[in-house]
ZAMARGU-4260 file (C-alpha; in steps of 0.2 Angstrom, whole numbers, plus 5000, padded with zeros to 4 digits):
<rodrens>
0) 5023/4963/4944 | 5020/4953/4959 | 5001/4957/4960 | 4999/4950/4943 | 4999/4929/4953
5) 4986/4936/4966 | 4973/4943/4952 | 4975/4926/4943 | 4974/4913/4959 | 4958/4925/4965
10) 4949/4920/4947 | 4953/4900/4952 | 4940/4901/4965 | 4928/4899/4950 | 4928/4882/4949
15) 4919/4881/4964 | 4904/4891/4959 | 4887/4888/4949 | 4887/4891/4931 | 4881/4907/4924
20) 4865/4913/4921 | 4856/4915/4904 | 4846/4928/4905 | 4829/4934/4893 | 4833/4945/4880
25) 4819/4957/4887 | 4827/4959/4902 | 4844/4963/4894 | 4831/4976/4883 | 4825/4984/4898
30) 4843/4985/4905 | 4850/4994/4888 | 4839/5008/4886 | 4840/5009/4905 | 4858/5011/4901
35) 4855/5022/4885 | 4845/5035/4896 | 4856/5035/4914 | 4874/5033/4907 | 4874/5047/4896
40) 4864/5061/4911 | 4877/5055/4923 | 4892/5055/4915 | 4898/5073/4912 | 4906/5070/4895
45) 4902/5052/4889 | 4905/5057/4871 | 4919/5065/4870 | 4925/5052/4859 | 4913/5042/4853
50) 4897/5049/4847 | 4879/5046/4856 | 4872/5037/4838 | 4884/5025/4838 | 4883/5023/4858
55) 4864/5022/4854 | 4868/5010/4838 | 4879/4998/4850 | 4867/4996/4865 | 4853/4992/4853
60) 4862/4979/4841 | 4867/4970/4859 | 4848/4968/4862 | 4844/4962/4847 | 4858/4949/4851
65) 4854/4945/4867 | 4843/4930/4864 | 4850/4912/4867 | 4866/4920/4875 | 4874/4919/4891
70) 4873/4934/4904 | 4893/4933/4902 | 4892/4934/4884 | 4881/4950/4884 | 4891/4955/4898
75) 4907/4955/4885 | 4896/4964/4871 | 4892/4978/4883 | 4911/4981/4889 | 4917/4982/4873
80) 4903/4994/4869 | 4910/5005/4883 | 4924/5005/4881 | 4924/5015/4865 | 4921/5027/4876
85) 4942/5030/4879 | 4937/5029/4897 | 4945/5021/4911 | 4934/5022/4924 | 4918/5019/4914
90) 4916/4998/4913 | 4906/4985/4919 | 4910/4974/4934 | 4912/4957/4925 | 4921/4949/4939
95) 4906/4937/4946 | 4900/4932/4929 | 4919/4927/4926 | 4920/4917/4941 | 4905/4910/4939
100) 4910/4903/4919 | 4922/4895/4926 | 4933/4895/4911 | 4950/4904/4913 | 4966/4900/4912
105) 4979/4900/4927 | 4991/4910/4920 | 4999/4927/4926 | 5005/4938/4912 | 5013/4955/4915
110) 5022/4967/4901 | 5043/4972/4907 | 5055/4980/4893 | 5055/4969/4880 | 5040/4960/4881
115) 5028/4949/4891 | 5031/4937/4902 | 5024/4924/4912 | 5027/4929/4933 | 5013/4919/4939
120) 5005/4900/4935 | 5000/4883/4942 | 5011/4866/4943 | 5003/4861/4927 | 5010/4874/4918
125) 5025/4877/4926 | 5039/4877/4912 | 5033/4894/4907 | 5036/4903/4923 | 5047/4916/4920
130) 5047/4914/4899 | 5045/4927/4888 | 5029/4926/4879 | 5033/4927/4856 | 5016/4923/4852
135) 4999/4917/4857 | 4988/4907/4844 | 5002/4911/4831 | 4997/4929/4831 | 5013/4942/4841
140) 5010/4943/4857 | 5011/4965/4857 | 4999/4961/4844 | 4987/4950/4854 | 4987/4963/4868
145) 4981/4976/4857 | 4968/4968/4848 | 4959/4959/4862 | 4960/4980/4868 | 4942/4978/4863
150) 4937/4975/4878 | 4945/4987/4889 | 4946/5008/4885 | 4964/5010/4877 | 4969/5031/4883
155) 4983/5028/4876 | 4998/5017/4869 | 5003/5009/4886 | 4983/5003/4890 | 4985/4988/4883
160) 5002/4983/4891 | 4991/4986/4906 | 4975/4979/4906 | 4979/4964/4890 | 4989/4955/4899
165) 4972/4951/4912 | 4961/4948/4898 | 4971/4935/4891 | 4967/4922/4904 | 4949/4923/4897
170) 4945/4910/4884 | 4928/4916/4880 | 4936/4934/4879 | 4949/4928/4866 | 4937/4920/4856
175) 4924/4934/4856 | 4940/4947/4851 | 4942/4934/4835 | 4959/4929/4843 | 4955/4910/4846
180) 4942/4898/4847 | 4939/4884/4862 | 4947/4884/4877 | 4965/4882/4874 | 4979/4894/4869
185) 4994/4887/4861 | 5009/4900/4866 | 5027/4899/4859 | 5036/4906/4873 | 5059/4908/4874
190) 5068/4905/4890 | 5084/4917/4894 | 5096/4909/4882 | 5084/4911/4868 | 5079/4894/4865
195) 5060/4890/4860 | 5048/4881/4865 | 5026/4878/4864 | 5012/4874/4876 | 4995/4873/4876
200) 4988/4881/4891 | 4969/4879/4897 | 4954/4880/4911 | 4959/4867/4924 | 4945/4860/4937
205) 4954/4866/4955 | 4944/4850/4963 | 4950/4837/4952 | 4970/4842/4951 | 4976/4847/4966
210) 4994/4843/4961 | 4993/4851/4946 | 4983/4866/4952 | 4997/4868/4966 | 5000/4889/4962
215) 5019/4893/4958 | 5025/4913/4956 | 5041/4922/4958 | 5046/4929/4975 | 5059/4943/4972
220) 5077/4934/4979 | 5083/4951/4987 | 5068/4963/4987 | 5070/4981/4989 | 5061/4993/4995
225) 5048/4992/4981 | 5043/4973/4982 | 5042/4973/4999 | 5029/4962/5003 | 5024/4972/5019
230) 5018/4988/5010 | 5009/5004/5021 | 4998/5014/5015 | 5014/5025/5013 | 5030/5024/5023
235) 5045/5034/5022 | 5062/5027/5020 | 5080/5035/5026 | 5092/5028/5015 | 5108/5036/5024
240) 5122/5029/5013 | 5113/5037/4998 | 5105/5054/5005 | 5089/5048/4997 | 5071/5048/5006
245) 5061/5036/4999 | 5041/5039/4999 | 5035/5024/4995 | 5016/5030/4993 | 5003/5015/4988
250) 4986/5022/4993 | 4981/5040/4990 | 4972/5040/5010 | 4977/5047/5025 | 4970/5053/5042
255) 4971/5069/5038 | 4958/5063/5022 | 4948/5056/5030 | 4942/5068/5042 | 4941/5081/5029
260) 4926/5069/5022 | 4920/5069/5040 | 4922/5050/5040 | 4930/5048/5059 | 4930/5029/5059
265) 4939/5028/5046 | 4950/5041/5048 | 4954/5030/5065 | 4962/5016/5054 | 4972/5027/5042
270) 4990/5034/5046 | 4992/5052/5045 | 5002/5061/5033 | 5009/5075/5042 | 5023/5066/5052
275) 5029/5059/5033 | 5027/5076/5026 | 5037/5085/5038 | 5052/5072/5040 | 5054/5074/5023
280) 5055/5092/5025 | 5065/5090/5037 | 5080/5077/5030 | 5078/5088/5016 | 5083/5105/5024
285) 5095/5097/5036 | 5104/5088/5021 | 5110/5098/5006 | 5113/5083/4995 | 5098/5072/5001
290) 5087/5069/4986 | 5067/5065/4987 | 5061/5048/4979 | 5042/5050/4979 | 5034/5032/4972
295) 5018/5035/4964 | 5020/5016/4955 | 5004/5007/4957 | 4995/5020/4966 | 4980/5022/4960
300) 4964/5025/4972 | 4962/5039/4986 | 4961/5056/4984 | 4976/5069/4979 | 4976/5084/4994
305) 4990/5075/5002 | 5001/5075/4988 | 4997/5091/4982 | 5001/5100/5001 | 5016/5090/4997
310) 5019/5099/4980 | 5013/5115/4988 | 5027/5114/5002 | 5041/5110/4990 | 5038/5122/4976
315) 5042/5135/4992 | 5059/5130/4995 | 5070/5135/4981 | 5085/5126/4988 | 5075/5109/4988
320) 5065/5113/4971 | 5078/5107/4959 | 5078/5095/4947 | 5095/5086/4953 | 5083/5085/4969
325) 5065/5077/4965 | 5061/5064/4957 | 5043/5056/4955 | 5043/5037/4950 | 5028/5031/4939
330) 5024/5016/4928 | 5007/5011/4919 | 4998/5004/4934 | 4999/5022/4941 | 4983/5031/4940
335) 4970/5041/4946 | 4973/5051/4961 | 4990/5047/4957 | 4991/5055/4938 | 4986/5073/4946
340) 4998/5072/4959 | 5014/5066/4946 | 5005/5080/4936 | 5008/5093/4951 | 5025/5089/4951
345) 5029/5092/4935 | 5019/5109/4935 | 5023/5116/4950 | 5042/5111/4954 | 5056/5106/4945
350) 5052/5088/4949 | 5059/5075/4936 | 5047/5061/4931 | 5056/5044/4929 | 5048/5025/4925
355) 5034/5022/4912 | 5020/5035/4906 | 5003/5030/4914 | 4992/5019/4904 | 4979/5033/4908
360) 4978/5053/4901 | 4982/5068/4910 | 4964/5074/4907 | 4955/5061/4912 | 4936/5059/4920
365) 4940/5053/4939 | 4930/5049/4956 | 4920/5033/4948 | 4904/5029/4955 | 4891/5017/4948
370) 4873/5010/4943 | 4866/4994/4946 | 4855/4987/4931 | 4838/4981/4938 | 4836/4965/4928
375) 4855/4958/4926 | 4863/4966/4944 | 4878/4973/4932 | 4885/4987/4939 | 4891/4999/4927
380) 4906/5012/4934 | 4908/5029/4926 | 4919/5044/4931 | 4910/5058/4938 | 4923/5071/4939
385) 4932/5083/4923 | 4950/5082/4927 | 4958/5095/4917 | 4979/5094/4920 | 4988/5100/4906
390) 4984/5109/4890 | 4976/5103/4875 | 4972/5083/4876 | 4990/5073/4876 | 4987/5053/4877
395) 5000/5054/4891 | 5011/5064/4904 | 5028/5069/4899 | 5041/5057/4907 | 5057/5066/4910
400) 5067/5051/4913 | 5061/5036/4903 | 5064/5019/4909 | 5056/5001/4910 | 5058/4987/4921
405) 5066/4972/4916 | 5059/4955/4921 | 5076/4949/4926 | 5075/4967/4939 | 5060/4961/4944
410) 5065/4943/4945 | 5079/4948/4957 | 5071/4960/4965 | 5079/4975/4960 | 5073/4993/4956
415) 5080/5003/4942 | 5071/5017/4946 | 5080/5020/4963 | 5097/5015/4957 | 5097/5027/4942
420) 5094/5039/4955 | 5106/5031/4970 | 5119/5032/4956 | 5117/5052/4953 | 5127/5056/4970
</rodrens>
């Protein structure tokens, strides 16, 4: 995905900061049982899947640890410890300690059907743009991205397609996870004709190797509508010689929103989502063979209320709430706000799901907030709010139309998604 070369060229900032901190193993003490009492009060069900002895156990072998290593170090002890926990939204914020080690790699990795590839790199690398990934450190790279999984909270199978392909870029992560040692990877990528070939890949100083550090990514050669590079919050698109009205929905915000939270200076810098919602009403009653596209790919912040009036509105017109008629595009980037609204679809019209399931669980603890730890300034993120979806406790929604992107889709930027459905005329 294109966002996958803007997370990585953010991290190569870090060369330009101090080194990390070390911190006393008393403070890091004081921090855990800070931690041990607050986490557990705050969040409503922390231990729902791992149990408060080992929780406790964790937190305390990571103090008696702490001594002689760096804050980033700990940092990583205390994530993985977390993220047990099988939530998404409870974490630590390790980005400044990353920055400021200084040791990543300037590589962007993202998962496509059939495997993972490289959409994002620096000069210096630059005959793995584009490759498909076979193995990292001699170990397969599916294989890789599910064991350095413990470091992020896996929901379910389509986690670590998510969030791996980050923590790869993280030497001392690697190493930590057992997968490595040192700063250098060797990966044995295969280009489109199959043929192999290795590379060691490694931390670069940005002030030293201008040339080499020059960045390099894909830009889609014919974008559609999804890789737009001048994306709204949402926008709503007529595609006449289709009868499809695309909603390309990237922020769960609106005006509407934000005055119902009573927050009038930013409600002054959102859209509102009235005019979409009723133009899409409206192109929907006035043509019988329109279909609705509702894109909830990537969405994953805001608040629902918008999509459910939109869910609300729909399930009330029998001629529009047919499955021939709705279809609701997510992948495993969508989440949050976005899950409950996909899950709306599917529960209250006759929408059809199409794309990938969502890396997180329909019942799922939403609405994050956070606490601040006195000695080390780590801020540690929790859900706050139950969200109960669907019966029982599936990893994942149901997805009616399964389907994955290609990179060469990607590459050309194409949509698979909106020409399955352009196709069903």
């Amino acid at each position: 995905m294109p966002w996958f070369g803007f997370v990585a060229f953010f991290f190569l900032l870090s060369a330009l900061l101090p080194a990390q901190a070390q911190r006393p193993a008393v403070e890091w003490k004081a921090d855990l049982d800070l931690l041990k009492r607050e986490l557990p009060r705050r969040h409503p069900d922390l231990f729902r899947y791992h149990s408060r002895e080992a929780f406790e156990r964790d937190l305390d072998e990571i103090a008696a640890l702490a001594e002689g290593k760096s804050d980033l170090e700990v940092g990583l002890l205390l994530q993985a410890a977390l993220a047990k926990c099988r939530d998404l939204n409870t974490r630590v914020e390790l980005s400044d300690l990353f920055q400021r080690s200084g040791r990543f790699i300037p590589i962007g990795l993202g998962w496509y059907e059939g495997g993972l590839y490289v959409s994002a790199t620096v000069r210096r690398f630059g005959p793995s743009l584009g490759k498909r990934v076979l193995s990292i450190n001699g170990i397969p790279a599916d294989t890789f991205l599910q064991r350095i999984g413990v470091f992020f909270p896996q929901e379910n199978a389509e986690t670590a397609r998510r969030d791996g392909p980050l923590w790869v870029r993280f030497p001392l992560a690697v190493e930590m996870a057992g997968l490595g040692q040192g700063d250098t990877l060797a990966i044995l990528f295969t280009d489109e004709k199959g043929k192999r070939f290795g590379m060691y890949v490694y931390p670069l100083d940005f002030r030293k190797d201008k040339e080499g550090t020059f960045p390099l990514q894909f830009v889609p050669k014919e974008p559609d509508l999804r890789w737009n590079p001048l994306k709204q919050v949402f926008s709503l698109h007529w595609l006449d010689s289709s009868q499809i009205v695309y909603i390309q929905y990237n922020g769960c915000f609106s005006r509407e929103m934000a005055l119902a939270l009573g927050d009038s200076t930013m409600a002054e810098r959102l859209p509102p989502f009235q005019p979409i919602l009723d133009s899409l009403l409206w192109l929907l009653d006035n043509y019988p063979s329109a279909r609705c596209f509702f894109d909830l790919r990537f969405t994953n912040a805001g608040y629902p209320y918008d999509g459910f009036r939109l869910v609300e509105e729909l399930s009330k017109r029998p001629l529009l709430n047919q499955p021939h008629r709705l279809y609701v595009a997510v992948n495993r980037y969508t989440a949050g706000p976005a899950v409950e609204i996909a899950a709306a679809f599917q529960q209250q019209t006759q929408a059809q799901l199409i794309g990938e399931p969502p890396a997180q669980r329909p019942n799922h603890f939403a609405d994050p907030s956070f606490l601040t730890l006195p000695n080390s300034r780590l801020q540690v993120f929790y859900g706050t709010r139950p969200v109960q979806l669907v019966p029982g406790n599936p990893d994942a929604l149901r997805i009616d139309i399964p389907m994955e992107l290609p990179f060469s889709a990607f590459r050309e930027g194409l949509d698979p998604l909106l020409d399955y459905v352009r196709r069903r005329q």
